[in-house]
SERO-4910 file (N, C-alpha, C, O; in steps of 0.05 Angstrom, whole numbers):
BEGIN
 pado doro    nc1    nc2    nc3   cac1   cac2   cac3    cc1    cc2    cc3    oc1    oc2    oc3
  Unk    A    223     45     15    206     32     36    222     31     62    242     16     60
  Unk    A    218     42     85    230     40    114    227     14    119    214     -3    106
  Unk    A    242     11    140    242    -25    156    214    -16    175    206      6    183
  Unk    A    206    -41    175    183    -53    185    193    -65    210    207    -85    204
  Unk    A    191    -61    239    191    -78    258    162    -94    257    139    -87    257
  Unk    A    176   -116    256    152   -147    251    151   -171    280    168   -184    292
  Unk    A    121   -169    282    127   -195    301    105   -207    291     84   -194    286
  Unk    A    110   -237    286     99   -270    277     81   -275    303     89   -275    327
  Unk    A     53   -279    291     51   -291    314     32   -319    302     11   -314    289
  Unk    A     40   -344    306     34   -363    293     38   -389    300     57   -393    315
  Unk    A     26   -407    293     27   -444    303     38   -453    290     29   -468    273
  Unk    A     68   -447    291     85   -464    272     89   -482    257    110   -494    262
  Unk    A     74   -489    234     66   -507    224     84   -499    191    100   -481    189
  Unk    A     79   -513    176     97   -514    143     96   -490    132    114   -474    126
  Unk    A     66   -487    127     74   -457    125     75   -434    143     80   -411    134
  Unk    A     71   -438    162     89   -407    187    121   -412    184    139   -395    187
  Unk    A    122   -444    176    168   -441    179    169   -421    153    184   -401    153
  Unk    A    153   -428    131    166   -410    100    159   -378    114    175   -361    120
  Unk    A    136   -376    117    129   -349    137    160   -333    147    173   -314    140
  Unk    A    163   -354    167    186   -342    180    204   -340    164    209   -316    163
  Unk    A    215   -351    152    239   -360    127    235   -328    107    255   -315    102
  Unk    A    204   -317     96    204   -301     85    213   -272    100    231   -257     92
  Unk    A    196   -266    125    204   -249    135    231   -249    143    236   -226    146
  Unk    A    251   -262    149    279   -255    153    292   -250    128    311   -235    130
  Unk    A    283   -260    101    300   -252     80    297   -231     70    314   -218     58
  Unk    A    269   -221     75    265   -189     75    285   -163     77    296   -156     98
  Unk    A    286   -155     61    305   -133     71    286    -99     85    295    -80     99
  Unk    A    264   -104     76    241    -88     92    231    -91    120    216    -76    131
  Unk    A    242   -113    130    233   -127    163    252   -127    176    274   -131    165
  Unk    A    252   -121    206    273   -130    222    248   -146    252    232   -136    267
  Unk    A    257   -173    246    238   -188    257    250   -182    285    273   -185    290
  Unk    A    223   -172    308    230   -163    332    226   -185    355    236   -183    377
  Unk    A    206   -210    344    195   -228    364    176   -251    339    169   -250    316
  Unk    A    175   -270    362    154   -287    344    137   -294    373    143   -290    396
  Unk    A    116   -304    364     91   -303    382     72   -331    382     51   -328    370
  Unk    A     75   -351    391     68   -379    387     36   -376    395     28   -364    415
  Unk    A     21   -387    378     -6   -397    389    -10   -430    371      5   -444    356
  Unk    A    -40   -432    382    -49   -470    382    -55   -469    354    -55   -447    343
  Unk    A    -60   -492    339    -75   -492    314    -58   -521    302    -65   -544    307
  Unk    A    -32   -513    280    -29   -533    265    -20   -557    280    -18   -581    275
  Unk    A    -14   -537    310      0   -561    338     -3   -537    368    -11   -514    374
  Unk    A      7   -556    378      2   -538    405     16   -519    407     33   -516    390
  Unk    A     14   -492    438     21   -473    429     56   -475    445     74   -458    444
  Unk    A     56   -487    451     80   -499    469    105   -503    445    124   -488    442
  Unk    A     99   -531    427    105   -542    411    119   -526    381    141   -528    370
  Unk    A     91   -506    376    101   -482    361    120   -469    367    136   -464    349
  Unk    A    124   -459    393    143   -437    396    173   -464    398    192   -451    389
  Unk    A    179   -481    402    195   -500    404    208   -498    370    232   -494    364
  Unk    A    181   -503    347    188   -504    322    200   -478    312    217   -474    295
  Unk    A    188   -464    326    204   -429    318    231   -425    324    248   -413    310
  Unk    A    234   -437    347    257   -429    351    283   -448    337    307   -442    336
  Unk    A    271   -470    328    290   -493    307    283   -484    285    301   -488    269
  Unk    A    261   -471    274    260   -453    241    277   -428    246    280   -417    225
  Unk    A    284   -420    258    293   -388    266    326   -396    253    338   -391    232
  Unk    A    332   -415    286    366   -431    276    375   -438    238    395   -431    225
  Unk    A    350   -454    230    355   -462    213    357   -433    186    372   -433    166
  Unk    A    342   -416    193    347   -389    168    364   -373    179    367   -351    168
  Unk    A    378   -379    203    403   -357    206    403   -329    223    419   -311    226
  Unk    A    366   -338    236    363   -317    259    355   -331    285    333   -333    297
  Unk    A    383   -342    293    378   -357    326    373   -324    340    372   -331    363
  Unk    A    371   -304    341    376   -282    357    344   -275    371    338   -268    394
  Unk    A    328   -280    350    300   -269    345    284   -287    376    287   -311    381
  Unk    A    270   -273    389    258   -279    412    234   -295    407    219   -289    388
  Unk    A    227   -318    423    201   -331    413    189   -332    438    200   -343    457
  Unk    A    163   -319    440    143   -327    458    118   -347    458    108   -357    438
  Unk    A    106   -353    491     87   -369    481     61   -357    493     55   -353    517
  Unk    A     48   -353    472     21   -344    474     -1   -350    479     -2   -343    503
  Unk    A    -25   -361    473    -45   -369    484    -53   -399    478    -56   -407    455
  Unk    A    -55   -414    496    -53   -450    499    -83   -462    483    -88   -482    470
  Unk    A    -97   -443    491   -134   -449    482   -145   -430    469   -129   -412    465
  Unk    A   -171   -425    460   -191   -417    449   -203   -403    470   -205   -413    493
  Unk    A   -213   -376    462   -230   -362    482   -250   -381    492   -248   -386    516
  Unk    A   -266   -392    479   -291   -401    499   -283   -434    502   -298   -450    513
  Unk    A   -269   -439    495   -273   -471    487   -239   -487    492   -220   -471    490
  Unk    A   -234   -514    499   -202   -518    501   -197   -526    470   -214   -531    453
  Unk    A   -171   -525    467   -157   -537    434   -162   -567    439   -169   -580    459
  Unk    A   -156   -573    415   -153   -600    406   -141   -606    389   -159   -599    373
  Unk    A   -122   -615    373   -114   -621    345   -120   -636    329   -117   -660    336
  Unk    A   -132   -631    304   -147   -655    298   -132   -662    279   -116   -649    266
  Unk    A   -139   -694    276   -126   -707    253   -106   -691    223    -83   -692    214
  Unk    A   -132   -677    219   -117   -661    193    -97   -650    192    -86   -651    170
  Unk    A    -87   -640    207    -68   -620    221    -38   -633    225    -16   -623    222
  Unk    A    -47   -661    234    -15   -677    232    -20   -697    205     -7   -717    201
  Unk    A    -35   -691    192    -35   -698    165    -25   -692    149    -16   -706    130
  Unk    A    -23   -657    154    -13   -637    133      2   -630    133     14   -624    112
  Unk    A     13   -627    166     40   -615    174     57   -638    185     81   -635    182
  Unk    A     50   -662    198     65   -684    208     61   -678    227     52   -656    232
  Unk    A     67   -701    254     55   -699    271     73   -680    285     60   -671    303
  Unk    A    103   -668    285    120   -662    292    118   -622    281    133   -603    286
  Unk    A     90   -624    265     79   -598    250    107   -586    226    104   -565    214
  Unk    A    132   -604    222    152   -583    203    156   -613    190    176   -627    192
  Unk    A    132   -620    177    136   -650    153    151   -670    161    162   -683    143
  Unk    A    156   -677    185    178   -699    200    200   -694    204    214   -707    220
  Unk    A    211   -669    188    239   -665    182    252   -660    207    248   -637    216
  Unk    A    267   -676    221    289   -680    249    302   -651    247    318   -647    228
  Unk    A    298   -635    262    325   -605    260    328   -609    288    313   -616    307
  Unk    A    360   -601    285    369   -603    318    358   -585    341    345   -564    341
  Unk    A    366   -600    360    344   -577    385    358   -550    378    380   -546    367
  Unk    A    338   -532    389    351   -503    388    369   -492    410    365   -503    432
  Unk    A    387   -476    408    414   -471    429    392   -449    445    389   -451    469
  Unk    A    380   -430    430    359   -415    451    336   -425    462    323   -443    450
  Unk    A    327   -412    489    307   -416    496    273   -399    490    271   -376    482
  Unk    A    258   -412    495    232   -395    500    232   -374    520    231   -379    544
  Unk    A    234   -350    511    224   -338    534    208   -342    546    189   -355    538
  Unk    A    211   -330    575    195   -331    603    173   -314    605    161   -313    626
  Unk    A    166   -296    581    154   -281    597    132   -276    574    138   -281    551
  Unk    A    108   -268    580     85   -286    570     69   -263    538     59   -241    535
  Unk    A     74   -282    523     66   -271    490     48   -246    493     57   -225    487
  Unk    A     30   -248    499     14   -225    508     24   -196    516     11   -177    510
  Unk    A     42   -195    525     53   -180    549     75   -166    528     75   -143    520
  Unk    A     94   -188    519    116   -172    501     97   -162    480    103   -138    477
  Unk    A     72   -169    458     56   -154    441     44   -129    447     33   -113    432
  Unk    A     49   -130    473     41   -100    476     55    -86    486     45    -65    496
  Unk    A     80    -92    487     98    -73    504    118    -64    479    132    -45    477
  Unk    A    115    -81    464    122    -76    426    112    -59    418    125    -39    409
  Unk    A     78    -62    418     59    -33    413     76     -6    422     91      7    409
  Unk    A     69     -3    454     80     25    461    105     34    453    111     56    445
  Unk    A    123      8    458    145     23    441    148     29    413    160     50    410
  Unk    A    140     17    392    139     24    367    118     31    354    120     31    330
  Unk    A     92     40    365     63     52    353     63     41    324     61     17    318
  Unk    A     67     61    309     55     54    279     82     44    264     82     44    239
  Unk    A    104     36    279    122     29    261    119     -3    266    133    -17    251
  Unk    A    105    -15    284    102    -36    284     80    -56    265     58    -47    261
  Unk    A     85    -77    256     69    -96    237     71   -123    255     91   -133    266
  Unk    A     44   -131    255     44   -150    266     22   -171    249     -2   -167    245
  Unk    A     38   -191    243     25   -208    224     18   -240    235     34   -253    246
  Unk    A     -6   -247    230    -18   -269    252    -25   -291    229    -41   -288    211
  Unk    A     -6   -316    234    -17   -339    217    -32   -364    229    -33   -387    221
  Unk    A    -44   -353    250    -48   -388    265    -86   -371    281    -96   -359    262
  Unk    A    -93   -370    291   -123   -364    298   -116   -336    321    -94   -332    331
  Unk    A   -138   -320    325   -128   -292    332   -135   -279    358   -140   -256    365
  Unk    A   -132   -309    371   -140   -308    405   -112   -285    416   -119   -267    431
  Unk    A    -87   -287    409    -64   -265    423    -86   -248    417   -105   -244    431
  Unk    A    -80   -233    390    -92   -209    385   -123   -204    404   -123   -181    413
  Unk    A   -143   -216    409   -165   -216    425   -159   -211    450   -167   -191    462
  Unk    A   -147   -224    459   -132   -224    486   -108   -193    485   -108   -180    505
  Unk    A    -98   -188    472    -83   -167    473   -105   -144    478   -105   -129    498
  Unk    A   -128   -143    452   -147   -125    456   -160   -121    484   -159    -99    495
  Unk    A   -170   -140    494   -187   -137    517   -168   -125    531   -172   -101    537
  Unk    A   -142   -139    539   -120   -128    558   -117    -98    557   -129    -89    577
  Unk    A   -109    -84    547   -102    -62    533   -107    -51    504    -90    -50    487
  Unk    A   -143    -42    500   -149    -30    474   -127     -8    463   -113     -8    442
  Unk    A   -128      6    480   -114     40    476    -84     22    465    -80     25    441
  Unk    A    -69     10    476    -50      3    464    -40    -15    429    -21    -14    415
  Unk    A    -62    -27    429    -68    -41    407    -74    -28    377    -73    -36    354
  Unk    A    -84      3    394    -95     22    365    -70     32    353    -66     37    329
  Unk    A    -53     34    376    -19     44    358    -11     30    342      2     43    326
  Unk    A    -12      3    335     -3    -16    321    -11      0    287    -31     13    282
  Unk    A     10     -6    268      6     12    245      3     -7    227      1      1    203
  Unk    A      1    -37    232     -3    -54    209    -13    -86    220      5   -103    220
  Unk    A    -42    -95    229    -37   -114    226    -54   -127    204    -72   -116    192
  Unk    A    -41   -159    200    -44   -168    175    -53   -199    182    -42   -205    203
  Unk    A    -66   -219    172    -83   -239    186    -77   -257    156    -75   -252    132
  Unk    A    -76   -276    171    -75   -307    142    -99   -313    149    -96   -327    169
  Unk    A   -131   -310    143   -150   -324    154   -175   -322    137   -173   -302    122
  Unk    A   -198   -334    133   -220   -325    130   -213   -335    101   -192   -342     90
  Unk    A   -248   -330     93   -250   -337     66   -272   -323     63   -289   -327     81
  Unk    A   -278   -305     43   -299   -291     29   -312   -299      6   -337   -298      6
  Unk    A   -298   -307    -16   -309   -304    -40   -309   -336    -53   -317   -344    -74
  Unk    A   -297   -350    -28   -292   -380    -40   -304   -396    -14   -310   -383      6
  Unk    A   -307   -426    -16   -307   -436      6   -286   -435     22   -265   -424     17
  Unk    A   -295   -456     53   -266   -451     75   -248   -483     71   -247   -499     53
  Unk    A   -241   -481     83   -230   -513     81   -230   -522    104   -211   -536    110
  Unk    A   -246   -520    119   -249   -543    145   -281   -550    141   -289   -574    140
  Unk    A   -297   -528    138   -325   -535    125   -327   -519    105   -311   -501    100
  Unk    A   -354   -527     86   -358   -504     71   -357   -473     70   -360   -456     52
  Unk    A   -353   -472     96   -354   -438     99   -332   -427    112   -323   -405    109
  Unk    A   -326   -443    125   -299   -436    149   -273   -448    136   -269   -467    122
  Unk    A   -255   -426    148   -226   -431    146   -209   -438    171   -215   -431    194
  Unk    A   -183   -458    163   -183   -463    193   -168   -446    211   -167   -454    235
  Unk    A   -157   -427    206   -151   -410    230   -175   -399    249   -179   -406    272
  Unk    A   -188   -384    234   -212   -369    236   -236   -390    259   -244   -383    281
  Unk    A   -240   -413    246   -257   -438    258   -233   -443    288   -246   -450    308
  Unk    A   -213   -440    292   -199   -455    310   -206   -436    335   -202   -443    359
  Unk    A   -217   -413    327   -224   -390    347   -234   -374    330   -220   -361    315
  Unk    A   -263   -373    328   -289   -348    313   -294   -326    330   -299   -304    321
  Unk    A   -292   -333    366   -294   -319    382   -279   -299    375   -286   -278    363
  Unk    A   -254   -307    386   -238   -284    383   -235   -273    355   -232   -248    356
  Unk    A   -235   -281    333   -236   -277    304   -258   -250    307   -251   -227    303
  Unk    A   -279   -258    313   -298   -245    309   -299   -213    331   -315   -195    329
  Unk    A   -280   -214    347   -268   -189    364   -253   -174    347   -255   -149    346
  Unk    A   -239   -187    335   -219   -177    323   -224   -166    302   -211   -147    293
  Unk    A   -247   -179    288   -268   -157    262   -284   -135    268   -286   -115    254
  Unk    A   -300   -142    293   -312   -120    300   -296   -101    324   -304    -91    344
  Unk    A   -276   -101    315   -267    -76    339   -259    -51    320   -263    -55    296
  Unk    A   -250    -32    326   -236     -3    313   -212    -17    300   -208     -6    278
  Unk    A   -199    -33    303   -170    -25    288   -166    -47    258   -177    -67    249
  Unk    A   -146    -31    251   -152    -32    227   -131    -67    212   -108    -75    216
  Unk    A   -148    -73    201   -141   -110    190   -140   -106    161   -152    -88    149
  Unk    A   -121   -124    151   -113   -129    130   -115   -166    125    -99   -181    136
  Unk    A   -138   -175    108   -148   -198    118   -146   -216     91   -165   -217     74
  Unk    A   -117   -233     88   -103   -252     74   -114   -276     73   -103   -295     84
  Unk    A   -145   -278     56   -155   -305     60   -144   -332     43   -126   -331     26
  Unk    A   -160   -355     50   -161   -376     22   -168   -357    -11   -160   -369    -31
  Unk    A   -184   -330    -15   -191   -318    -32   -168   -317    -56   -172   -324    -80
  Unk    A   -139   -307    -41   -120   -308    -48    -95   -329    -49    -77   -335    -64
  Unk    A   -102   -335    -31    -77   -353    -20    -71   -388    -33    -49   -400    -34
  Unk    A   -101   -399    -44   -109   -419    -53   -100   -410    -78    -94   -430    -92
  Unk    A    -96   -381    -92    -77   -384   -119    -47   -377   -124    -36   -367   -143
  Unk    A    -36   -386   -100     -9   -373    -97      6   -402    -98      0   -419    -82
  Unk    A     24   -405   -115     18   -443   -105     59   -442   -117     72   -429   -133
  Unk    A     64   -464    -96     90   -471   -101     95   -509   -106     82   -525    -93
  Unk    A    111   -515   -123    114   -541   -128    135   -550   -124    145   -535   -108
  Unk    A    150   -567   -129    183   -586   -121    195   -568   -148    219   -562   -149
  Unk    A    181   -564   -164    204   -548   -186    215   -524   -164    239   -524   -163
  Unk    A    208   -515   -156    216   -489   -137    227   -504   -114    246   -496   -100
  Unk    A    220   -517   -111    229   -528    -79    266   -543    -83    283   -550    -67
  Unk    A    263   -543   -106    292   -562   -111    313   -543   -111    337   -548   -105
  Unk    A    301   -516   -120    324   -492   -124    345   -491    -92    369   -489    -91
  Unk    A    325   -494    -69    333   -490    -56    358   -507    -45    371   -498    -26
  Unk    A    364   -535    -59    382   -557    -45    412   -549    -48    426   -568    -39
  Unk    A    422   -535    -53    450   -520    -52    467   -523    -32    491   -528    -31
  Unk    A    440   -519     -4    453   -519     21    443   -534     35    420   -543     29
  Unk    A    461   -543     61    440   -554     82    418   -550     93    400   -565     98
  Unk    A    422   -514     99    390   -506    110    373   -509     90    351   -519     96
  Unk    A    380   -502     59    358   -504     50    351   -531     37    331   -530     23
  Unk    A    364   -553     38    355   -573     37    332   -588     56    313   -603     49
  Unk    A    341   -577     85    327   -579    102    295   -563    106    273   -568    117
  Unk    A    307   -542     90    273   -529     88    262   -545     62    241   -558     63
  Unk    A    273   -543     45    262   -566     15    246   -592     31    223   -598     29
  Unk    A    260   -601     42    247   -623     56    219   -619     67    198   -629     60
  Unk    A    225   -600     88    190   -593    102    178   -583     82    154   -586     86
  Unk    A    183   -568     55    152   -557     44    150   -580     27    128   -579     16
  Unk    A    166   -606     17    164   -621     -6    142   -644      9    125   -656     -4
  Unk    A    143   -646     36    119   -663     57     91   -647     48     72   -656     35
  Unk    A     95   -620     59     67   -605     44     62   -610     16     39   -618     13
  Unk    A     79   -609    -15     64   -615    -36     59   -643    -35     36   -648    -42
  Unk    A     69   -661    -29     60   -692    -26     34   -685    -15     14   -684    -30
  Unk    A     31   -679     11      3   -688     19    -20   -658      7    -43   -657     16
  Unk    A    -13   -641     -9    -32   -622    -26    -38   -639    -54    -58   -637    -68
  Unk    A    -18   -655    -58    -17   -678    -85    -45   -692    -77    -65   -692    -92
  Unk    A    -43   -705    -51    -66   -722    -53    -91   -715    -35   -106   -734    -31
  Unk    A    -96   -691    -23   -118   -672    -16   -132   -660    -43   -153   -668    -52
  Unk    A   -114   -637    -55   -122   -621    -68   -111   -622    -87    -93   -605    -88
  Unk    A   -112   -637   -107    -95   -644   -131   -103   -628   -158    -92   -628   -179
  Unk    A   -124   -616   -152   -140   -594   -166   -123   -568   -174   -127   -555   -194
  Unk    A   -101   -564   -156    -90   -544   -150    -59   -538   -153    -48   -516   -152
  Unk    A    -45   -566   -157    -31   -572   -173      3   -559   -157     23   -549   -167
  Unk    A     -1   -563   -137     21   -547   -118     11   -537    -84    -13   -535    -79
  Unk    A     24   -532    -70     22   -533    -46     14   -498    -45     26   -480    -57
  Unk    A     -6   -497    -30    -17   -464    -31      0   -447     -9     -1   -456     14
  Unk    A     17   -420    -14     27   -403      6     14   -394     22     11   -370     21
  Unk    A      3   -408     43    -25   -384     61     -4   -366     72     -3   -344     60
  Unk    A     18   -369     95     24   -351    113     44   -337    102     48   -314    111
  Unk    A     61   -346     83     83   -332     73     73   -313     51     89   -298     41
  Unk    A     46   -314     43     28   -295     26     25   -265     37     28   -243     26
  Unk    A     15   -271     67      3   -260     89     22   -241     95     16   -220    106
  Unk    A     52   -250     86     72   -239    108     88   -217     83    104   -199     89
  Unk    A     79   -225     55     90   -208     36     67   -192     33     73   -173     18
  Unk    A     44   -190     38     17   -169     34     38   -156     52     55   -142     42
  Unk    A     37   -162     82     38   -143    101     65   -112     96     66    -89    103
  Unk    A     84   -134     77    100   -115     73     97    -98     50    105    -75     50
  Unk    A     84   -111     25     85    -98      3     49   -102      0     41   -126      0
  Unk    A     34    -86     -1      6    -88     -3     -8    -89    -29    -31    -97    -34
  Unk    A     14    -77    -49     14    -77    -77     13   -107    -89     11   -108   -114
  Unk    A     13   -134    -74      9   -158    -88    -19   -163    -86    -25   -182   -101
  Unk    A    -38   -153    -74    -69   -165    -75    -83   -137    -84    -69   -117    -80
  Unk    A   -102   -132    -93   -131   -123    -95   -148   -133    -71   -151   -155    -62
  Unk    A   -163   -100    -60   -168   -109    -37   -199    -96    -38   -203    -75    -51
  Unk    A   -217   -106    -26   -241    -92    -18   -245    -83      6   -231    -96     22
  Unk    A   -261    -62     20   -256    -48     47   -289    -53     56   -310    -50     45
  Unk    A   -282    -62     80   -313    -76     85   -312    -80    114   -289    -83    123
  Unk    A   -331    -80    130   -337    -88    153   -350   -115    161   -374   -121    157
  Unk    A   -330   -130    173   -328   -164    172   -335   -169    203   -324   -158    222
  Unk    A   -356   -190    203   -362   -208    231   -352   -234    228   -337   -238    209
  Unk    A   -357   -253    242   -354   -271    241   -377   -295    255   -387   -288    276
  Unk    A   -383   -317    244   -416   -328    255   -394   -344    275   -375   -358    268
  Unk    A   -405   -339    303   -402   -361    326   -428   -370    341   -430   -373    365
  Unk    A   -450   -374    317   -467   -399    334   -458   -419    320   -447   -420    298
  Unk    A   -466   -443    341   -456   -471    328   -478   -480    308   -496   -496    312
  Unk    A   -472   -461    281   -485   -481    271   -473   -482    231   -452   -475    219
  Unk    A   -491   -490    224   -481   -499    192   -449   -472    187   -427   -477    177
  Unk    A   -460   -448    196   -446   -431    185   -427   -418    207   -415   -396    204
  Unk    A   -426   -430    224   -394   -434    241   -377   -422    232   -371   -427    209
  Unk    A   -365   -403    243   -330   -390    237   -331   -384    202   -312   -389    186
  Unk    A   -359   -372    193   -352   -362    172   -348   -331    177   -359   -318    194
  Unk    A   -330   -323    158   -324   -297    152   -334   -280    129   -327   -280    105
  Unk    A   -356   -265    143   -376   -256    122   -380   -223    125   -365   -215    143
  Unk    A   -393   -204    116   -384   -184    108   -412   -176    138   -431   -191    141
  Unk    A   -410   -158    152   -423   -152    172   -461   -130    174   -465   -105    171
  Unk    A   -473   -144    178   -500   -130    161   -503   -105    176   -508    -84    163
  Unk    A   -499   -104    206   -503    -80    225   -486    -56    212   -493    -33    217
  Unk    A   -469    -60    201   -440    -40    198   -438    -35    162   -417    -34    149
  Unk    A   -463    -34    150   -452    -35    122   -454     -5    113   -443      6     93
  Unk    A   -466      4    127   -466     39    116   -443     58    133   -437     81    129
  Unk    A   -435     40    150   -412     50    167   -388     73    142   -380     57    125
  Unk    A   -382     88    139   -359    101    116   -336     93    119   -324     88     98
  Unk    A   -326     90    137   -299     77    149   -298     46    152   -292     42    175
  Unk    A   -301     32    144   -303     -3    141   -264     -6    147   -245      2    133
  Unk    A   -264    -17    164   -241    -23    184   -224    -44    171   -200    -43    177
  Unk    A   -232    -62    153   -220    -96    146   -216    -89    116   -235    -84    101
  Unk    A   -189    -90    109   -185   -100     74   -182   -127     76   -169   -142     91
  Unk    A   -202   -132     52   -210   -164     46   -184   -161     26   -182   -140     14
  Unk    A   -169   -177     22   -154   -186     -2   -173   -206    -26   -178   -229    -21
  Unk    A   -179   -197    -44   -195   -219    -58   -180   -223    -84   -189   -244    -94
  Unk    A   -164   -214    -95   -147   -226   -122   -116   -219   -114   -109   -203    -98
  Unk    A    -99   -235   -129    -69   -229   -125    -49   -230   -142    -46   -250   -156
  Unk    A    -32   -208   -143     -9   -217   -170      8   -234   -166     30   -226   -157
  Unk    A      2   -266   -172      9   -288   -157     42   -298   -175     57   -316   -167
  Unk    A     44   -288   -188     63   -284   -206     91   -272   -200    113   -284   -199
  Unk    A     84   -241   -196     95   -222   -186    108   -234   -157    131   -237   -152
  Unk    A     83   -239   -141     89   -249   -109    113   -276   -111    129   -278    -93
  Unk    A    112   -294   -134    128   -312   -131    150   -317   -140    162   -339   -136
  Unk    A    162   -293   -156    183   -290   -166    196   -274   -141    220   -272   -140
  Unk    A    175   -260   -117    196   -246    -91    200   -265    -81    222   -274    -78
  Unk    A    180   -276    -74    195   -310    -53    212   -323    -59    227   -333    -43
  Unk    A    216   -327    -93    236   -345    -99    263   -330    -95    282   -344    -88
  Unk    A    265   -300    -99    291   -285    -92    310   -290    -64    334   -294    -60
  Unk    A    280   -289    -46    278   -296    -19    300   -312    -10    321   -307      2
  Unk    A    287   -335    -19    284   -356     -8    317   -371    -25    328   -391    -16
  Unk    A    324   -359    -41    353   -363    -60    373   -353    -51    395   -364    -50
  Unk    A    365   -322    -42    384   -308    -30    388   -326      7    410   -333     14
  Unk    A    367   -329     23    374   -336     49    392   -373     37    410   -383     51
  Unk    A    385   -381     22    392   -415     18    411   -414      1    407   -434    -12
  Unk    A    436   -399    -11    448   -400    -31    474   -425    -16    493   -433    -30
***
């Protein structure tokens, strides 16, 4: 398998830090950038947490940008849930020292596509937080965006409900607009929903492996905030679900999900069926259906790589 140049682009929240944490232990990735947008916290705030998750796994080097502040049609907001799940600080409370680097200056958008031209199809670009960059990259420069040889999305829900409403997921819901650009355009998506991700599940038995070290004590800490509060949300489920670090091992190894090939919209009228992600009626005889749905996963397989991961970066 060749190295993968990878750029994150995501709302730094509990799971975008394991996200990040997975893609650097990778020996298939060489992480080129990370790319902040709004969702589990602002988009400011994220790229702040990236760059204190970066320090903490041992890649202060890795560039963090900040990407888009709002929602195509509408401003952000954070709602309650969000510093529920992630703390209000989005990495489970856990204090990490400021970071010795800075944010770059120069604007998320801009380096994602100047990534494109330079690396066409050797680039992967994997999105855990809602997919206004990517929208915004498109409009900016289509022709450039088609070089891209892999991107890969934590979002949407097909075959299950969402978890913000019955239908919607919350990336997807945090921006449908742009979501829904991003399904109906030419290029080609690889689409890591709740389908999968809701069975990929990690608990404190796993999370303890990691206490060896400081950093990974320190990461033990932020995901052990996530199973506490999955304990008393979703207790059904019996462990804290991998959305983005799922997202970020599809992108590299595609062989962990079963996928269906389908042409996906997304509903942005305001109504019952809001920011759902549903299979597209105009486009169903289309031969070329642009979006692999991930709908089952070798959840097994996938979590014996993370745990390698995540042992080898925390030993």
């Amino acid at each position: 398998m060749s190295v993968q140049k990878m750029i994150l682009d995501l709302d730094t929240g509990i799971d975008d830090a394991m996200a990040i944490a997975y893609a650097v232990a990778d020996p298939n990735v060489e992480l080129i950038g990370i790319l902040s947008s709004f969702g589990n916290i602002e988009s400011d705030r994220a790229a702040q947490n990236a760059l204190k998750i970066l320090e903490l796994v041992g890649a202060p080097e890795v560039p963090v940008f900040v990407g888009h502040h709002n929602p195509l049609d509408h401003d952000y907001q954070r709602i309650d849930v969000n510093s529920q799940i992630h703390g209000e600080n989005g990495i489970g409370e856990v204090d990490l020292p400021e970071p010795a680097h800075s944010v770059s200056t120069k604007p998320g958008v801009d380096f994602l596509l100047a990534a494109a031209r330079q690396y066409g199809d050797q680039l992967t670009v994997v999105a855990t937080g809602p997919m206004t960059n990517l929208a915004a990259a498109l409009e900016q420069d289509h022709a450039t965006m088609q070089k891209i040889g892999n991107i890969t999305i934590m979002g949407g829900a097909l075959t299950v409900p969402g978890n913000v409403t019955p239908v919607a997921e919350a990336n997807v819901e945090q921006d449908p607009v742009a979501a829904n650009q991003l399904f109906t355009s030419d290029l080609n998506v690889t689409m890591v929903g709740l389908d999968v991700t809701l069975r990929t599940l990690l608990t404190k038995q796993e999370t303890s492996q990691w206490r060896e070290s400081t950093a990974g004590s320190n990461m033990a800490d932020i995901v052990d905030f996530y199973i506490d509060v999955y304990a008393d949300l979703y207790p059904e489920l019996g462990g804290c679900s991998l959305h983005d670090p799922l997202a970020v091992g599809v992108a590299i190894d595609p062989s962990f999900v079963t996928i269906i090939a389908m042409n996906m919209m997304v509903t942005t009228e305001h109504d019952a069926y809001y920011a759902r992600t549903i299979g597209d009626k105009a486009r169903l005889n289309d031969p070329n259906p642009n979006v692999k749905v991930a709908v089952a996963v070798d959840k097994d397989r996938y979590l014996q790589v993370f745990m390698d991961h995540f042992k080898n970066l925390f030993h």
